[in-house]
N, C-alpha and C positions, 0 to 999 in steps of 0.2 A: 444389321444383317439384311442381305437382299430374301426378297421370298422366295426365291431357289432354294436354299441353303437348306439341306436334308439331313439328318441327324443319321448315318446306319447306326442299326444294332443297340440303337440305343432305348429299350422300350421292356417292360415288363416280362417279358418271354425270355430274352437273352440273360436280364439278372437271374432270372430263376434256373437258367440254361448252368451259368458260369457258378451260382451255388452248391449244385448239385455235383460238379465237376471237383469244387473244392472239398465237397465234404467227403464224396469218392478217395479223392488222394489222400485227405488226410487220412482214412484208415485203413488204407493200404499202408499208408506211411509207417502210422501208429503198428501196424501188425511186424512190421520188418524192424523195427526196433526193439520189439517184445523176444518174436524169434530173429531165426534166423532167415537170410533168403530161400535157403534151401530149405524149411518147413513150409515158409510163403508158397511157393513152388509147389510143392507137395499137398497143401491146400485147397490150393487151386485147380491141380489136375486129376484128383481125385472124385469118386462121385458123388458125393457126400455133400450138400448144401453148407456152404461157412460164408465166415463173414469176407471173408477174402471175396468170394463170387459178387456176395452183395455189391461188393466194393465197385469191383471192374464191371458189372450191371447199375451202375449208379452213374457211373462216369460215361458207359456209353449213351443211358439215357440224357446228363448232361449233354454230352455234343451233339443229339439227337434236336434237343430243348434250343440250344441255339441256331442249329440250322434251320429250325422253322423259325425261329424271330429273324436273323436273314432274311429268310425266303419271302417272309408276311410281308417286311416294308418292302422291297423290292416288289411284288407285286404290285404292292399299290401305287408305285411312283408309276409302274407302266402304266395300268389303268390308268391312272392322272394324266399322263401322256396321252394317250387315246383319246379319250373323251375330249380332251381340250382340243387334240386337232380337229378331231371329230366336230366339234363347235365352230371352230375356224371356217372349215369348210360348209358348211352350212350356211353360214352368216353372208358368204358371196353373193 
């Protein structure tokens, strides 16, 4: 493999990202096969703290959890970027 060769998404932030996201669905899942949707529903827009809320706050915090392990390598390839022109130039 050349030393280019950049891994995205692939780093401790984004597993933790896509866990959270699975464990989100599953009991959303688990609740809709318990009742029915129209309880799920009813659960959910009620004001009432339940595990349904949990759920879909689990799940957003997953895609939250991934979008920062994104964002993290992505910056850092820029900075890489940078600094190495930045040397280039310099070296002149």
């Amino acid at each position: 493999m050349s030393s280019n060769y950049y891994r995205r998404g692939r780093n401790p932030t984004t597993a933790f990202g896509i866990l959270f996201i699975i464990i989100g669905t599953v009991a959303l899942v688990r609740q809709l096969i318990v009742w029915t949707e129209d309880f799920v529903l009813e659960f959910l827009l009620n004001s009432e703290l339940t595990s349904e809320k949990v759920a879909v706050a689990t799940i957003c915090v997953g895609v939250f959890i991934v979008l920062l392990g994104l964002r993290k390598n992505e910056q850092k390839r820029w900075i890489f970027k940078i600094s190495k022109d930045f040397e280039t130039c310099n070296n002149r």
